[in-house]
N, C-alpha and C positions, 0 to 999 in steps of 0.2 A: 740395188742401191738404196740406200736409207734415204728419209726423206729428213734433210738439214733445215727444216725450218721447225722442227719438233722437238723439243729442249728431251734431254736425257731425263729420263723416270730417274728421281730419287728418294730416298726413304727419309723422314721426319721426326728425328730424334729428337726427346731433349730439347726443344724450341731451339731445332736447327733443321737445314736441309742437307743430309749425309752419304756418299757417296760407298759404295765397295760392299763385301769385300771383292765380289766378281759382279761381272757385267753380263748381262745375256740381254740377244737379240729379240723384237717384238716384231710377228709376222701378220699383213694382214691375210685376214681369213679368204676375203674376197678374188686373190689372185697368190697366194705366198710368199708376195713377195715383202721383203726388209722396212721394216718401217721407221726403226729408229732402237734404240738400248734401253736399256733400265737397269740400275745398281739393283742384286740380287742379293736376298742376307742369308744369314746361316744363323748358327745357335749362339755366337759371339754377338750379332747385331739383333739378336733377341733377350740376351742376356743383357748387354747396354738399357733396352730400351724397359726393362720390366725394373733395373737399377734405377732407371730416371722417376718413375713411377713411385716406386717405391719412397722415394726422396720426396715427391710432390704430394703424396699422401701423408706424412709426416712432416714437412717442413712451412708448405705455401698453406695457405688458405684457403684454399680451392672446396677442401671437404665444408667449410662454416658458412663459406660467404655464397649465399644465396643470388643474390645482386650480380659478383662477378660470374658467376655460372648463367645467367638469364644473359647476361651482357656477352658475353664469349659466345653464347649459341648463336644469340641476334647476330651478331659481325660474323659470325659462317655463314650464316644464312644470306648475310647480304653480299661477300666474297664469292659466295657460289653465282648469286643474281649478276653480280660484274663479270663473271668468265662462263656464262651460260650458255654459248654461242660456243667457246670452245669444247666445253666437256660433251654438246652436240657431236661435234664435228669429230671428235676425234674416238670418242664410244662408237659411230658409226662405222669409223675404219677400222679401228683395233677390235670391236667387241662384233662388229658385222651387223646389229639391228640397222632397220632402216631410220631414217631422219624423224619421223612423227615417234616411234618407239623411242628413239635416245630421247627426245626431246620429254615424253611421259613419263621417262623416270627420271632427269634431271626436275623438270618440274611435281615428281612425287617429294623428291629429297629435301626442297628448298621450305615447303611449309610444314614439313616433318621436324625440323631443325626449328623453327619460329614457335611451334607447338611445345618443346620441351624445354625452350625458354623463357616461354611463359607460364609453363606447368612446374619449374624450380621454383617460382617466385610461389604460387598458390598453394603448392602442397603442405600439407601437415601434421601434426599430431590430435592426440583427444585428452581429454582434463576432467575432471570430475572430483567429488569431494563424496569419499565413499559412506562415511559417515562421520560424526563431528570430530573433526580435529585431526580426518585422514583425508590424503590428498594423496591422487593418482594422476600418472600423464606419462603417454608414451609420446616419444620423440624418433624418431628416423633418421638415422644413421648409413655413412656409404658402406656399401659390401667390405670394400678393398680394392685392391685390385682388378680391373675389371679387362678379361683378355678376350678378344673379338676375333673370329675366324669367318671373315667374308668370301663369297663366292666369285667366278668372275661371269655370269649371267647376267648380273644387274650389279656391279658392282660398286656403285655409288648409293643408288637407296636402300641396296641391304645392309651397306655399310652403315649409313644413318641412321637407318633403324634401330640397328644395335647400340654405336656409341653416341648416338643421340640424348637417351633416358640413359646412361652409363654416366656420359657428362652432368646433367642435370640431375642425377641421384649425389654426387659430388665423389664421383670415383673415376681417378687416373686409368687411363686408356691403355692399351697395347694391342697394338691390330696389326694381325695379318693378312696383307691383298694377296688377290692370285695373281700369278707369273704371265696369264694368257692376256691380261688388262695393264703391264706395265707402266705404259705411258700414262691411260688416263690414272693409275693409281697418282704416277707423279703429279700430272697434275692435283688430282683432293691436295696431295701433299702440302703446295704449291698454295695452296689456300689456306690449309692449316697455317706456314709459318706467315699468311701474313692478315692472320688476327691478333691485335696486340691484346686483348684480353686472354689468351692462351699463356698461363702460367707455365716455363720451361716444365717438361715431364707430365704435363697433366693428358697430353695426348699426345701418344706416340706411332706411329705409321707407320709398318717394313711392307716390303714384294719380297715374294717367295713362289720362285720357279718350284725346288724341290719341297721335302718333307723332314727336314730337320728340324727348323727355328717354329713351326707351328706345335710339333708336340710338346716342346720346353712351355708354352702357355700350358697346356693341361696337366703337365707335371711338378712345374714350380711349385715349390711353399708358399709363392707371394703372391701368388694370382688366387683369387676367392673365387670368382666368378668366369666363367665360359660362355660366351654366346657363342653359337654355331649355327651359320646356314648352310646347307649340302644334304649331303645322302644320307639315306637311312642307316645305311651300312657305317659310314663313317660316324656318326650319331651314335650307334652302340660302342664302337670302339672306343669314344671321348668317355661316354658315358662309365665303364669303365675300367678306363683311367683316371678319372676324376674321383672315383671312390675311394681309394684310400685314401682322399683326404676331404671326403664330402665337401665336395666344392658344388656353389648352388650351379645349376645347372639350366641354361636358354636353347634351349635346341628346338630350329624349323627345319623341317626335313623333309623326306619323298614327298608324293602324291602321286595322284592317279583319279583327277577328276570325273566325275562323270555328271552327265549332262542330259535332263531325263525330260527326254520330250511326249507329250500328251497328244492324244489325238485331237485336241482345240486349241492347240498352241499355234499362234499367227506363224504360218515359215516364213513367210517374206519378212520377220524379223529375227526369226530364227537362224537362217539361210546364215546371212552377211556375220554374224554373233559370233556362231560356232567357226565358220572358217575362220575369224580373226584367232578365234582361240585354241585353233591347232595352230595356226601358224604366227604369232604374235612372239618375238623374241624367236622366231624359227625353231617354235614349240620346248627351248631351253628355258623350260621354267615352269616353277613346283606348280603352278594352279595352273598349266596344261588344260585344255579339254580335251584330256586323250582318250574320255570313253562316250561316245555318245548310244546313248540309249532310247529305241523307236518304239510306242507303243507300235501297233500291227497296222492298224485304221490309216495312220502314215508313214507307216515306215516306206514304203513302194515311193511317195513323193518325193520322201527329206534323201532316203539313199540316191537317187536322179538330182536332185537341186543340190546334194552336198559335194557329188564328184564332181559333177559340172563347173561350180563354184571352186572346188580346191583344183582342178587342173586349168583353170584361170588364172592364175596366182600368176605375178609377174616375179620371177626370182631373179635378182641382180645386186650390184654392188648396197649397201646400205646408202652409202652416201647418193647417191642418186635418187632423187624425188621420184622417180615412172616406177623404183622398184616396190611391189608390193609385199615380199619375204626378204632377208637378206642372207647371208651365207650361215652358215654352223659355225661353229667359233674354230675349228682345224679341222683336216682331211681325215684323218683316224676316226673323231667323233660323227663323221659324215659317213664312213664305212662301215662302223658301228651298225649305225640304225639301219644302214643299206641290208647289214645281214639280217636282223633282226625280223625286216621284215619278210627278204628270202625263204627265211627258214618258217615263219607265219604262214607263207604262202603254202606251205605243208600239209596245214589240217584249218584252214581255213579258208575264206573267199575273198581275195582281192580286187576291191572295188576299181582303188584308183591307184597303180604300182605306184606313181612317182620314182621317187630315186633318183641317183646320182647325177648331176646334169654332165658333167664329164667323166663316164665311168672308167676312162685309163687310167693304168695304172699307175704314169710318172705324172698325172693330174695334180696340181696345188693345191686347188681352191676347194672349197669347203663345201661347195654348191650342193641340196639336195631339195629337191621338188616333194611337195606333202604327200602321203598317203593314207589310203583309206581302206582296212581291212575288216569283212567282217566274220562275227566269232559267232555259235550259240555254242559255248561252252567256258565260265567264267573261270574256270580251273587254266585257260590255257594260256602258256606264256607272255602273248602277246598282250593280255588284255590285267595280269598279274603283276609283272614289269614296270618298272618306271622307263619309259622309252627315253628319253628326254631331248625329242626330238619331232618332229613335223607329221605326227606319225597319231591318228586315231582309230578304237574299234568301234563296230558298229553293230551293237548288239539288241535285239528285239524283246519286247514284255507284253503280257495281258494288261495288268491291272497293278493297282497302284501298291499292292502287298507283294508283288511278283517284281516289281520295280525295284520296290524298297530293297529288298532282299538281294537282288542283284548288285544295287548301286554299293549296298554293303560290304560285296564277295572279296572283297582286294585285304590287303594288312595296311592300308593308306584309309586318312580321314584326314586330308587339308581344308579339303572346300568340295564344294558341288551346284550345281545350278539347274532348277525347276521349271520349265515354258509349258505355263497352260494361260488358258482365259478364265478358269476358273479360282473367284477371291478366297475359299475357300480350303483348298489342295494345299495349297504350300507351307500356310501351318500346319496342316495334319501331316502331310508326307516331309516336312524339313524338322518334324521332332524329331522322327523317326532315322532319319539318316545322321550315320554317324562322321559327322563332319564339323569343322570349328568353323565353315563360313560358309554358309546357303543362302544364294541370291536366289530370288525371283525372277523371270523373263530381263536376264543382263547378266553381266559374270566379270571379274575382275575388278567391282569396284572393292578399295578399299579406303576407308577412313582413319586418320591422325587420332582419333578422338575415341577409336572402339575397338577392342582386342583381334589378335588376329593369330592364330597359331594353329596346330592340328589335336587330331585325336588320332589313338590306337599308335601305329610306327611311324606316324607322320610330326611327332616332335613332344616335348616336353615344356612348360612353362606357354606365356603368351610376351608378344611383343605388339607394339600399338597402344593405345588407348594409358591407364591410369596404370594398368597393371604390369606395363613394361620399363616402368621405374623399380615398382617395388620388387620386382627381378634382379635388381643392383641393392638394394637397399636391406639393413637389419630394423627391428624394432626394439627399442629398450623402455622398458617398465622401470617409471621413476615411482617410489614412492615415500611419500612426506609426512612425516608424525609431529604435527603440531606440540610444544609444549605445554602441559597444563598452565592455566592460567591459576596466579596462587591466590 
């Protein structure tokens, strides 16, 4: 039975809320069962919506007027703060994180959104007077078209992310949500139509179960611009397709963190860190700690305090406060990584199985318990792989050159994280690693105000900070030849 007190996902055209052209059901993770519908679009209600856009790029204001793009972001940002309690509640049952998780990317998203409203107003060009009677000055201009392929792991902050600096570079929207977040897509939606500084067409919203209405954004003529979060795989695919028509290109993609712990790294703070960071979003998400790395000195302790720790995990519904994991986002994704690490169990050491909390077969729910496998071999699947899932290797090093080298071994550079006592290491060992974000004894912070994207197959461009505007943005070179004076 669907649950009638949850308004039907619909998609957000055109400064309207749009219905059809088919309906598909949303299941929660946590049990299978029916949670409510969502209008599903196709290449027709993607064509509509890159039409509106197009309109609002050439007809509204939206590209000039600096003021209404700072004002439009503020009232998302304050729409979101009035229904924050819902987008909680119902991320927890449709997406399966637990309640403090939904709650840390609803509260990522809301001053991500106030950041690039007031980053419209302050941005801008440079002037200068090259020599007498020559006058230079570049101005900043929107991309175009700006087309947004969101995930459904975090599906509100990565959406922000993206059309966040899209809106505030002053370039009309067209976003794709995923099919596994229907409702709360509906919801954003829901908040989009009721910002009245939202010029019809300037942001446009679909859900999309299948793979039709998302390729028509990388193929369009009228889309300039892609932003992509997901897979590596899928990232080369956009990639190209985007080329025949050099479209700029935003792509975050895999990872495969790794997390390099020293022989004077505090564990009692280490301990609690890493288990969040296998199991935080039930390990579905790029800055994963999926590789933990032991010098020798501790490895014997942190391998004893990390199983211990991850087979204490409370796995249960999200929406329940007592659970400490919540489900996988569907049963398929939950078998996935069950085999994955089966088949690990082959040429390596399995610390802590974990797996399937109901392994039948006519089982619903999504349930899987973390594990901890360990590898001394960086070539092997397990440790090469994006798991993306509740699932870390546990691999051993000498020395800080032996470390480096290893944390290197993958085709992944999103992030990584350094635990020693020593002030010293983490600059010399976080030059060295080839990652776009090295933290120090902590992991997963990230800031509004300072770039954040990967190296090597882990993504193109950056998002965050100053530089995930000018991701949407052209620059044009004025310049001005004074008349002689007679």
């Amino acid at each position: 039975m669907a649950d009638n007190r949850l308004s039907p996902g619909r998609h957000f055209i055109d400064g309207h809320l749009v219905d059809g052209p088919a309906t598909t059901l949303s299941f929660a993770p946590a049990s299978g069962t029916v949670l409510g519908h969502f209008a599903d679009a196709d290449e027709t209600i993607a064509q509509t919506a890159i039409d509106a856009a197009c309109r609002a790029f050439t007809e509204s204001d939206w590209t000039r007027d600096r003021e209404l793009r700072s004002r439009a972001l503020f009232q998302l940002a304050d729409e979101m703060t009035t229904r924050r309690a819902e987008l909680i509640d119902l991320l927890a049952r449709e997406n399966g994180k637990i309640l403090a998780e939904a709650a840390f990317e609803i509260d990522l998203a809301i001053p991500k959104l106030r950041y690039y409203g007031a980053l419209a107003l302050v941005e801008g060009g440079r002037a200068a007077e090259v020599k007498p009677g020559l006058y230079s000055m570049t101005l900043t201009e929107p991309a175009g078209i700006a087309g947004v392929i969101a995930p459904w792991n975090s599906p509100i902050v990565l959406s922000v992310r993206s059309f966040a600096p899209a809106l505030a570079a002053g370039c009309p929207v067209v976003m794709k949500l995923p099919g596994q977040t229907g409702l709360v897509n509906g919801l954003l939606n829901e908040i989009f139509a009721a910002t009245p500084a939202l010029p019809p067409g300037v942001m446009n919203s679909f859900t999309e179960s299948g793979n039709a209405a998302a390729p028509l954004l990388v193929s369009s003529p009228h889309v300039e611009v892609i932003s992509y979060t997901g897979s590596t795989q899928v990232g080369r695919m956009i990639m190209a397709q985007a080329a025949a028509q050099l479209k700029t290109l935003s792509l975050e993609l895999g990872g495969k963190s790794p997390m390099l712990v020293f022989d004077d790294a505090d564990l009692d703070a280490v301990v609690p860190a890493l288990t969040k960071a296998v199991t935080t979003f039930t390990g579905q998400f790029c800055m994963t700690g999926s590789r933990i790395l032991a010098q020798h000195g501790i490895a014997d302790e942190l391998r004893e305090r990390m199983a211990k720790s991850l087979s204490a995990v409370r796995v249960g519904p999200g929406e329940d406060p007592a659970s400490d994991m919540g489900p996988m986002i569907d049963r398929p994704n939950a078998e996935r990584v069950d085999r994955m690490v089966a088949e690990a169990a082959r040429y390596a050491s399995v610390i802590e199985r974990g797996g399937l909390v109901n392994p039948h077969s006519d089982a619903l729910d999504a349930y899987y318990r973390p594990s901890l496998v360990e590898v001394d071999d960086t070539t092997a699947p397990i440790v090469q792989q994006e798991v993306f899932g509740p699932v870390a290797t546990f691999e051993l090093f000498d020395n800080e050159r032996t470390a480096v080298t290893m944390a290197n071994a993958t085709e992944y550079g999103l992030a990584a994280s350094i635990w020693t006592r020593d002030v010293d290491r983490p600059l010399r060992v976080g030059r060295e690693l080839q990652a776009g974000t090295v933290w120090t004894n902590t992991w997963a912070i990230v800031h509004d105000q300072f770039e954040e994207g990967g190296f090597k197959q882990s993504g193109v461009g950056r998002l965050n900070g100053l530089r995930a505007l000018e991701e949407f943005q052209e620059i044009k070179h004025l310049v001005h030849a004074a008349p002689r004076s007679a």
